[in-house]
N, CA, C and O atoms as a DFTB+ gen file, in Angstrom:
276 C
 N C O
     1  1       0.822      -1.195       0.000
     2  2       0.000       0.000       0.000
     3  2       0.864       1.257       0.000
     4  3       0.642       2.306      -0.606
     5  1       1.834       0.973       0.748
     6  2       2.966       2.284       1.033
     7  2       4.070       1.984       0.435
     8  3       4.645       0.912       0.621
     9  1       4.634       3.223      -0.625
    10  2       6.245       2.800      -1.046
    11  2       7.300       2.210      -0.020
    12  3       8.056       1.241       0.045
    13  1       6.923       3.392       0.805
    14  2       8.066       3.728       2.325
    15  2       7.890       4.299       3.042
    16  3       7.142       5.260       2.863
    17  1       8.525       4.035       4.399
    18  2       8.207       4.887       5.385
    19  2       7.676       6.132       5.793
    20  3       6.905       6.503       6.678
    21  1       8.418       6.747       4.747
    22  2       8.212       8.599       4.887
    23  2       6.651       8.178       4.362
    24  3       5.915       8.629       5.241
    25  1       5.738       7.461       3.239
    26  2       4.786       7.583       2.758
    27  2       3.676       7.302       3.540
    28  3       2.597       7.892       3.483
    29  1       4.043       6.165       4.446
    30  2       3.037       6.098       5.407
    31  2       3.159       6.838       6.440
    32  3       2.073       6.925       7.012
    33  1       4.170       7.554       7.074
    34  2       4.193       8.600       8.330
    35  2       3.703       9.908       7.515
    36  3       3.359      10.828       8.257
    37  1       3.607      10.163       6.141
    38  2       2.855      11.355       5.594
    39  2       1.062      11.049       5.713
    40  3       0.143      11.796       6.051
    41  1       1.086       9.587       5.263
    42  2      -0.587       9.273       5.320
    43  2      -1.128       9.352       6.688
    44  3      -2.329       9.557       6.866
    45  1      -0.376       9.214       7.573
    46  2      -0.887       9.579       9.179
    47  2      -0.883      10.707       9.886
    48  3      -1.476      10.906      10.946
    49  1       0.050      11.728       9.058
    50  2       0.048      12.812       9.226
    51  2      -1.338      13.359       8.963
    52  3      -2.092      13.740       9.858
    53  1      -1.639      13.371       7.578
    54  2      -2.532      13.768       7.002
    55  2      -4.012      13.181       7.532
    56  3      -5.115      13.507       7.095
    57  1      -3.797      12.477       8.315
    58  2      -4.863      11.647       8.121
    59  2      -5.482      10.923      10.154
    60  3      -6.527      10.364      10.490
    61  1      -4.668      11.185      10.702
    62  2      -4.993      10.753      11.756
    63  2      -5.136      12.097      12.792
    64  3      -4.387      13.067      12.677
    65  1      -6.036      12.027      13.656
    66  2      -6.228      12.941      14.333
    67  2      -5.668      12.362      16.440
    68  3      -5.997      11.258      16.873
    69  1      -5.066      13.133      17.094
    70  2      -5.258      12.753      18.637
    71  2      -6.189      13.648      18.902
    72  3      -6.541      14.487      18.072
    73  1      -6.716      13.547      20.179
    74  2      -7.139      14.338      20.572
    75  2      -7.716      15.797      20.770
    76  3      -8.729      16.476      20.601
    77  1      -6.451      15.837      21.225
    78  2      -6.214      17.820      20.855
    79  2      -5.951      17.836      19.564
    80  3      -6.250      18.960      19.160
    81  1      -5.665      17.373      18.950
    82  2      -6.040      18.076      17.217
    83  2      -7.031      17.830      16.710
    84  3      -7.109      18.457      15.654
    85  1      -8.179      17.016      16.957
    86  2      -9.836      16.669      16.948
    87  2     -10.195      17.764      17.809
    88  3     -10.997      18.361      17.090
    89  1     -10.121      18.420      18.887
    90  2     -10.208      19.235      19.581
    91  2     -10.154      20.783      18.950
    92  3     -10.960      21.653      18.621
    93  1      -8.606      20.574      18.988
    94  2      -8.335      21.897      18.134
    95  2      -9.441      22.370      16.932
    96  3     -10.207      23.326      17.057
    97  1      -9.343      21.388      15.604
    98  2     -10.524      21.538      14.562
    99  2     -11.650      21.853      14.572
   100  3     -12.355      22.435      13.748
   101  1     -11.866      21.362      15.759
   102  2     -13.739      21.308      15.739
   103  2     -13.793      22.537      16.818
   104  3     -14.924      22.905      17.136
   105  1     -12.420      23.358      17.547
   106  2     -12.868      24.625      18.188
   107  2     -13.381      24.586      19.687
   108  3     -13.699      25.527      20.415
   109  1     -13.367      22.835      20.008
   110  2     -13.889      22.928      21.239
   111  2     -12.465      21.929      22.036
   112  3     -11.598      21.309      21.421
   113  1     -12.615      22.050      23.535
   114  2     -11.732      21.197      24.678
   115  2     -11.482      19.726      24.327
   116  3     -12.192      18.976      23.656
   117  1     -10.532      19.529      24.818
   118  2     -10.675      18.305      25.199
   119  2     -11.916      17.565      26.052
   120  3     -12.100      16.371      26.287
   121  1     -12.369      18.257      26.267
   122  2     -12.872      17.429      27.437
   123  2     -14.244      17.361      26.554
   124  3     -14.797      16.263      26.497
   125  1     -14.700      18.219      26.015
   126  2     -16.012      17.860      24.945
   127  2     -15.537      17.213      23.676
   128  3     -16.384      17.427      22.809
   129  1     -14.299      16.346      23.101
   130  2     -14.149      15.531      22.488
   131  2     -14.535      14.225      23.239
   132  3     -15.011      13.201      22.751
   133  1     -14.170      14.534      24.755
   134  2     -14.224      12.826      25.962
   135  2     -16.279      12.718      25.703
   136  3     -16.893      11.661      25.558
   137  1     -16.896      14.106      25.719
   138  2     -18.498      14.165      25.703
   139  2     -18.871      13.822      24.519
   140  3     -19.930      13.195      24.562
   141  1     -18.367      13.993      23.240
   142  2     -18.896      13.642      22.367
   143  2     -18.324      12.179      21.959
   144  3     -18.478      11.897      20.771
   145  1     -17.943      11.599      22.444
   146  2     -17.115       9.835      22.272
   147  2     -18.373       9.248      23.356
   148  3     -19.104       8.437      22.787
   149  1     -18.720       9.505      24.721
   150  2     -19.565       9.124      25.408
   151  2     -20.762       9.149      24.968
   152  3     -21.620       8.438      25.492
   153  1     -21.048       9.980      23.915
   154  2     -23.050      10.501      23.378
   155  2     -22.770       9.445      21.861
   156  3     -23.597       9.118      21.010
   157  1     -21.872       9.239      21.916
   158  2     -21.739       8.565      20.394
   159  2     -21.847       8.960      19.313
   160  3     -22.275       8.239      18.412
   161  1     -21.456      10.308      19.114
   162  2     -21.624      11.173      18.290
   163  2     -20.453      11.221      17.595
   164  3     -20.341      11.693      16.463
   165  1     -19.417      10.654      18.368
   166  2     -17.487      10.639      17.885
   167  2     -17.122       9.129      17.999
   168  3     -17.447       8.448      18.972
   169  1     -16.397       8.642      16.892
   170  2     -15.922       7.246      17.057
   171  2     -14.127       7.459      16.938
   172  3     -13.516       8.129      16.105
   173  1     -13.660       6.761      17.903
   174  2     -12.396       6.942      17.857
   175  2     -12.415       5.426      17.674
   176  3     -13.163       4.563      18.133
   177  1     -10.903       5.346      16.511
   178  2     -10.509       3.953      15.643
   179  2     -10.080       3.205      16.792
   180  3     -10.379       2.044      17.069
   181  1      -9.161       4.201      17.589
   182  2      -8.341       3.595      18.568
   183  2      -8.608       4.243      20.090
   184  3      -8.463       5.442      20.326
   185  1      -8.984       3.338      20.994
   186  2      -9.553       4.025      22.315
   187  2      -8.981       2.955      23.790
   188  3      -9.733       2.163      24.357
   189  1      -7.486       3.194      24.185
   190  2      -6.931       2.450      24.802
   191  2      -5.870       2.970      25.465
   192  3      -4.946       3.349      24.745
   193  1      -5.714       3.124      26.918
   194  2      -4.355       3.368      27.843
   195  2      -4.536       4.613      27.718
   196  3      -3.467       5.210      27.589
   197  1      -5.812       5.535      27.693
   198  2      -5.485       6.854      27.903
   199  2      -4.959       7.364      26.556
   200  3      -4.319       8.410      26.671
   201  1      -5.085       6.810      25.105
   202  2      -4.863       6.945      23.693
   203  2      -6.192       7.218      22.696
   204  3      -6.377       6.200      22.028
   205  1      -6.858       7.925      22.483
   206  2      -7.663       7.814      21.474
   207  2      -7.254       8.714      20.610
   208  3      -6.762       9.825      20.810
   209  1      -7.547       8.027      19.404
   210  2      -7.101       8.348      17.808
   211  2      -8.153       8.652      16.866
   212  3      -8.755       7.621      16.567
   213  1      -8.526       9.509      16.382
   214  2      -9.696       9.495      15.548
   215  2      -9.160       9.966      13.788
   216  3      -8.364      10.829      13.418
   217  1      -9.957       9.021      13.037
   218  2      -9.770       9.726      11.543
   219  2     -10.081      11.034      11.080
   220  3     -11.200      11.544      11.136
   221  1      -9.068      11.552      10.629
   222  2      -9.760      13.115      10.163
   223  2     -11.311      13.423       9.342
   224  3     -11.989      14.450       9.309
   225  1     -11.563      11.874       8.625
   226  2     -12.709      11.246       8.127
   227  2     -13.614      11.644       8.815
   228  3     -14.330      12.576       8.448
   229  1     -13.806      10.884      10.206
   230  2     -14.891      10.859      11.023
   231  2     -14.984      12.516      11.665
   232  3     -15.960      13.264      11.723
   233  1     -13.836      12.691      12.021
   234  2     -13.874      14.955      12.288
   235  2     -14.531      15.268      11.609
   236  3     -15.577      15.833      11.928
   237  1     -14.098      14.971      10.112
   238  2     -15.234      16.460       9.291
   239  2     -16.194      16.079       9.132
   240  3     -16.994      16.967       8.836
   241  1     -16.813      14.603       9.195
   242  2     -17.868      14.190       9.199
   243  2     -18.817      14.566      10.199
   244  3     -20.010      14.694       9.925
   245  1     -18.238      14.794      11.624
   246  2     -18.851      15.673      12.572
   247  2     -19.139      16.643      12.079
   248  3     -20.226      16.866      11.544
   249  1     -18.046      17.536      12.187
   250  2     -18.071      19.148      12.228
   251  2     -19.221      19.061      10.639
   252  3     -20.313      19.538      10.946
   253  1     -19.202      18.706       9.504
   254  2     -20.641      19.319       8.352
   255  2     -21.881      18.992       9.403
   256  3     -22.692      19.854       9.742
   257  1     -21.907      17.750       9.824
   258  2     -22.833      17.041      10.799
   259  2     -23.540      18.396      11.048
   260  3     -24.394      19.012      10.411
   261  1     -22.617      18.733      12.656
   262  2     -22.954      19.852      13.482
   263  2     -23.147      21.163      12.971
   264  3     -24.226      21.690      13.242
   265  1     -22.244      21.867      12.217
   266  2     -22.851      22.859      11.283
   267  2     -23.762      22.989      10.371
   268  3     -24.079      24.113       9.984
   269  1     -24.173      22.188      10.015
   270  2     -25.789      21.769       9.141
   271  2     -24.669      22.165       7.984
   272  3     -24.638      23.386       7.827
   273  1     -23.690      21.405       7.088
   274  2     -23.491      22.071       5.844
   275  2     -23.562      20.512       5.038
   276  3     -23.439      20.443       3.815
């Protein structure tokens, strides 16, 4: 799927969100990313040891969601 390294640490760049940068985007805390994972409104890929990871996919899929666009 990936030539090389650099290609897949660019596709995760681009493409994976933590926390605070799901946070950051959507304009709100951390702590209303933890509220919107609990209402089920946010799916994180990866949710383990104090780690959740979300696709930038599922972000903007929120944020048109929530902005009615």
């Amino acid at each position: 799927m990936f030539a090389n390294d650099q290609e897949y640490e660019q596709f995760l760049k681009e493409n994976v969100l933590s926390t605070k940068d799901a946070a950051d985007f959507l304009g709100i805390t951390r702590k209303g990313i933890s509220y919107l994972v609990k209402e089920g409104k946010l799916r994180p890929f990866k949710d383990q040891d104090r780690v959740r990871l979300f696709s930038r996919r599922e972000i903007e899929r929120y944020k048109k969601e929530r902005d009615g666009v």
